[in-house]
C-alpha positions as CSV (number, residue, x, y, z in Angstrom):
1,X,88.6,86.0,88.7
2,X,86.3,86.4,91.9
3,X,86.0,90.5,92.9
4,X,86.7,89.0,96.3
5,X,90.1,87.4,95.3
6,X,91.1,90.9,93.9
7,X,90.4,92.8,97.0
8,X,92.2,90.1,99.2
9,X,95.1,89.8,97.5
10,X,95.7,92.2,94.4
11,X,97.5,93.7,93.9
12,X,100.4,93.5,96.2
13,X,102.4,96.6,96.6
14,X,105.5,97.1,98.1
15,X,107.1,99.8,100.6
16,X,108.7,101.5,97.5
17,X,104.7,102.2,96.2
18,X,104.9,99.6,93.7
19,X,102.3,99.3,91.5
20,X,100.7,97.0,88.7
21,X,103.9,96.7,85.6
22,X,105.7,95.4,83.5
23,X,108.2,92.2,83.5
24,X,109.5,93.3,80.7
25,X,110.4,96.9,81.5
26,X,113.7,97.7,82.2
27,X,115.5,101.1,82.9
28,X,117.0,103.3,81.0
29,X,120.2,102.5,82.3
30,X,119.8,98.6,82.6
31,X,123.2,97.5,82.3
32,X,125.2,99.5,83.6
33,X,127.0,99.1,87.0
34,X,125.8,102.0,89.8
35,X,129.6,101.0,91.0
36,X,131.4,101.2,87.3
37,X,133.4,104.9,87.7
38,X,136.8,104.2,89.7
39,X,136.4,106.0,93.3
40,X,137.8,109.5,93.5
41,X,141.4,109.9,95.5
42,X,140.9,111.9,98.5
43,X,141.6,115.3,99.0
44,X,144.6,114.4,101.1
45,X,145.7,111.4,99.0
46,X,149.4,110.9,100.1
47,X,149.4,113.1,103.2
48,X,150.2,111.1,106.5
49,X,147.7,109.1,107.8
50,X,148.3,110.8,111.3
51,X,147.2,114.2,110.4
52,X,144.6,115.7,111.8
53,X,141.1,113.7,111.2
54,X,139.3,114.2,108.5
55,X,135.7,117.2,108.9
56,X,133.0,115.2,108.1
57,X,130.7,116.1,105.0
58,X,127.6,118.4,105.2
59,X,125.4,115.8,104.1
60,X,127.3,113.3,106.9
61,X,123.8,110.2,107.3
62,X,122.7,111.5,103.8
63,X,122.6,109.2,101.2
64,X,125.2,109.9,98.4
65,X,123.1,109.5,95.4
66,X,120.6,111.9,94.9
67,X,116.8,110.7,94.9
68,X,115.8,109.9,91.5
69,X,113.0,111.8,89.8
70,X,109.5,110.5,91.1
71,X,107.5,108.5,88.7
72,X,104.0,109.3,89.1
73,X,101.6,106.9,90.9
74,X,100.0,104.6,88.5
75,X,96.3,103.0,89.0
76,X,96.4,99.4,89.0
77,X,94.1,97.6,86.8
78,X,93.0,94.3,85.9
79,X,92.0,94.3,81.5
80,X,90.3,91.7,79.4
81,X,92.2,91.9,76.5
82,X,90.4,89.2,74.5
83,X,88.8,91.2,72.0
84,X,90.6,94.7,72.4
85,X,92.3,95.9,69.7
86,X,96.1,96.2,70.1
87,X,99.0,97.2,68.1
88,X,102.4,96.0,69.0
89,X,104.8,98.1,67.0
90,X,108.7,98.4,66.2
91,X,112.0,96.2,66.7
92,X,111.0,92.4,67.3
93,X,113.5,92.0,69.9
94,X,111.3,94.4,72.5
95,X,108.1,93.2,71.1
96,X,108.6,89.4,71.8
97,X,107.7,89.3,75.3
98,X,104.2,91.9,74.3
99,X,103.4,89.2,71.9
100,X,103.7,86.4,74.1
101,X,101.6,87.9,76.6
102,X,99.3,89.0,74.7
103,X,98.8,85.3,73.2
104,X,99.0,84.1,76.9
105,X,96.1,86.0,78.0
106,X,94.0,85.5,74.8
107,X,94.1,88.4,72.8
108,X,92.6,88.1,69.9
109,X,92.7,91.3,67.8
110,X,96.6,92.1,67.9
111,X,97.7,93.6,64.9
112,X,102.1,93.6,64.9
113,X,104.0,96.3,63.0
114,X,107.6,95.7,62.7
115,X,109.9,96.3,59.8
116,X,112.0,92.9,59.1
117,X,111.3,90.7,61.3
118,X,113.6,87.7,61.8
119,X,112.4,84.0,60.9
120,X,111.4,83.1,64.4
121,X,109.3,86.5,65.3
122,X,107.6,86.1,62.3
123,X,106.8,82.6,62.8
124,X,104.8,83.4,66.1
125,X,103.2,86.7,64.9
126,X,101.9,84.4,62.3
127,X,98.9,86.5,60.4
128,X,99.3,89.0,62.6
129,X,102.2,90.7,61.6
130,X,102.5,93.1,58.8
131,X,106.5,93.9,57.4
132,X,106.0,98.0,57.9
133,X,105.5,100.7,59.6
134,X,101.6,101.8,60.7
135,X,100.2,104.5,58.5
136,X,97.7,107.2,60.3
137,X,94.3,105.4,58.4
138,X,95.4,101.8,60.5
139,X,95.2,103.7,63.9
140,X,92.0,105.3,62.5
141,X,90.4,102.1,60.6
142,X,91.3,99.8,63.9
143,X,91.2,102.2,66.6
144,X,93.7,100.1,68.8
145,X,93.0,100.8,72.7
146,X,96.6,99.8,73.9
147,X,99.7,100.5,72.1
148,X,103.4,98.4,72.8
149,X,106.2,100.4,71.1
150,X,109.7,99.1,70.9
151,X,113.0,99.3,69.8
152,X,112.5,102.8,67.8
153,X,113.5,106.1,68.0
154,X,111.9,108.9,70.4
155,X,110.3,110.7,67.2
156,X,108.7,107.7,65.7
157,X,107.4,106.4,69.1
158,X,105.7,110.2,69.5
159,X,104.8,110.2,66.5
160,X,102.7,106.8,66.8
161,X,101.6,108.2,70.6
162,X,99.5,111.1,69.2
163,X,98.1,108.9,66.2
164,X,96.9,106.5,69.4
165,X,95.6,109.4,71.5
166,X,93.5,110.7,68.8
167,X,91.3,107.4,68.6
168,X,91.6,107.0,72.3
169,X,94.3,104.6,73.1
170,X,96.9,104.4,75.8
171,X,100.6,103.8,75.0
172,X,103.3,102.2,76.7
173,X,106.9,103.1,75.4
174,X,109.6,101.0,76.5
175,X,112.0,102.1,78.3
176,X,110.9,105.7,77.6
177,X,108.5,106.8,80.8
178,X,107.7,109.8,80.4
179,X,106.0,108.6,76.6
180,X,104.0,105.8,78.8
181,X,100.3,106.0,79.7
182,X,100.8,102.8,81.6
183,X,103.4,100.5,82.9
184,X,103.3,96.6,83.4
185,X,104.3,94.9,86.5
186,X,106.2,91.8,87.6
187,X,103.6,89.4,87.1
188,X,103.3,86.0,89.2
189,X,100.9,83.8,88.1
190,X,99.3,80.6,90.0
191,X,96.6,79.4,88.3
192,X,93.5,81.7,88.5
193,X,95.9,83.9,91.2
194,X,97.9,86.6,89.9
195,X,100.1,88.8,92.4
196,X,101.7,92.0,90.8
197,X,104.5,94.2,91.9
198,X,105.6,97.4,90.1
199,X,107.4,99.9,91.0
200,X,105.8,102.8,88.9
201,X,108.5,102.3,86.2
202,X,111.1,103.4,88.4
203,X,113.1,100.4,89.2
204,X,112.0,97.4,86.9
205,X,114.4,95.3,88.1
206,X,113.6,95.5,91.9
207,X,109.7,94.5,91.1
208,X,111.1,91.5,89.2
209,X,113.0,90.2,92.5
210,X,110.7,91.0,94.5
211,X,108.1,88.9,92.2
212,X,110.4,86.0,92.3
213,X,110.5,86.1,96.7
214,X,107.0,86.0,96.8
215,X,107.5,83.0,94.3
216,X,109.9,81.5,96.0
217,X,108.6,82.4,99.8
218,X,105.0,83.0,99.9
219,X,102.9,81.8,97.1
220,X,104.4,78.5,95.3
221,X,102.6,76.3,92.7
222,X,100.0,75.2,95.7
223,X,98.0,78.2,95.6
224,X,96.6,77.5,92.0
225,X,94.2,74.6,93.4
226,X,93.8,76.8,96.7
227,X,92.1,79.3,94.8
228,X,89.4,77.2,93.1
229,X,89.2,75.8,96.9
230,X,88.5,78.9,97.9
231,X,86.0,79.6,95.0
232,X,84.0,77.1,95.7
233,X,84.0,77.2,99.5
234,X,82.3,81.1,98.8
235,X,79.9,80.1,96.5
236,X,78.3,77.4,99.4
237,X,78.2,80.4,101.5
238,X,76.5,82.5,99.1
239,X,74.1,79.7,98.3
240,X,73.4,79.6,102.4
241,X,72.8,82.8,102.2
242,X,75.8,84.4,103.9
243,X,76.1,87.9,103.8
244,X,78.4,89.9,101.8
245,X,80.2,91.6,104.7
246,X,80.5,88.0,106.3
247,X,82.2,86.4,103.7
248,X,86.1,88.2,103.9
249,X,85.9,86.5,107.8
250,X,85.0,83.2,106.1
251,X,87.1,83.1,103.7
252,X,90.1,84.3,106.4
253,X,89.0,81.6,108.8
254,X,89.0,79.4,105.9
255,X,92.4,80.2,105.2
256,X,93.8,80.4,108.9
257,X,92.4,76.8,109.6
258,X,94.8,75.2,106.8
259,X,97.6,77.4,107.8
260,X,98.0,78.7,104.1
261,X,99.5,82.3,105.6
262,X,101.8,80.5,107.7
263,X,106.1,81.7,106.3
264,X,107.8,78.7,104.2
């Protein structure tokens, strides 16, 4: 992908710092309701309704919910996993999506640990997969530089964290930030276009919706054959001879004249 496209567009952050992620991350709590525990009966449940008004709180225009811990800020990055080692390790229901990415993006030195699979898992891992746990000598002998851990206990997935820092890689536990190196973002795709929103692994689910507006709002299926438009409009004006610091008010000209930033 052009340098240019990545400056222009990615990756798209929103007002909550989001940052590059992961799809497939969700929270700790995913599932449960923020509104599940029965409200509290007030302190003057069954007293007349006429009495004398209530004192408002000390935190009256506060927020009731306390901020959540903040995540720290995550460095968005753009890998060629083609011929990077990776291991995707533990229960095959978290390590379906990892896999599929993975073969989506045309990595081809994935190595899948995972202790009875099912039929269907196994079918897609393919040669890939080995029924078992990894022992210390496979993170030595392969020296994977990203990790996917799944499904397994906080020990194990420790465990399997320092084996990966000793031969240098980075490690992404799911659902388990503070074990992560790295989170993955909401990821929309259009052709040679990808747009990213994250959240730092705080909220998951918010950088999924907010993936699927810009879907739905701002960049549709259209923008796959805009970018290779784009591409080759820039390589006619580097073959002109237009400058570098010329070519961002091209391209936005470009752009502008079609009316591609216009709203839906």
């Amino acid at each position: 992908m052009a340098p240019w496209l990545w400056r222009a567009i990615l990756p798209i952050r929103s007002a909550a710092r989001t940052r590059f992620l992961m799809a497939g991350d969700r929270p700790a709590n995913a599932g449960q309701s923020s509104e599940s525990a029965p409200p509290r009966a007030p302190a003057n449940a069954g007293q007349s309704s006429e009495s004398a008004p209530p004192r408002a709180p000390a935190n009256a225009g506060q927020s009731s919910e306390r901020a959540p811990p903040r995540a720290p800020a995550m460095f968005p990055l753009m890998l060629n996993v083609t011929t990077m080692p990776v291991f995707l390790i533990g229960g095959t229901a978290g390590l379906g999506y990892r896999l599929d990415a993975m073969i989506e993006y045309g990595a081809a030195n994935v190595h899948v640990f995972a202790i009875a699979p099912d039929a269907e898992f196994a079918a897609r891992a393919g040669r890939r997969l080995q029924a078992r746990w990894p022992e210390p000598s496979d993170f030595e002998n392969l020296r994977p530089r990203l990790v996917f851990i799944a499904d397994v206990d906080d020990d194990l997935a420790a465990r399997w964290r320092r084996m990966a820092h000793a031969v240098g890689g980075l490690v992404h536990v799911q659902d388990r930030i503070p074990l992560c190196d790295f989170h993955l973002p909401a990821i929309l795709r259009r052709g040679q276009l990808q747009v990213t929103v994250s959240t730092d692994g705080s909220a998951p689910g918010l950088a999924r919706i907010l993936r699927d507006h810009l879907a739905a709002h701002v960049f549709g299926a259209e923008w796959s054959a805009r970018v290779n438009e784009v591409s080759l409009a820039r390589d006619g004006w580097r073959r002109e001879g237009l400058p570098m610091a010329k070519l961002g008010e091209a391209i936005l000209s470009f752009i502008r004249t079609r009316g591609w930033l216009t709203s839906k």
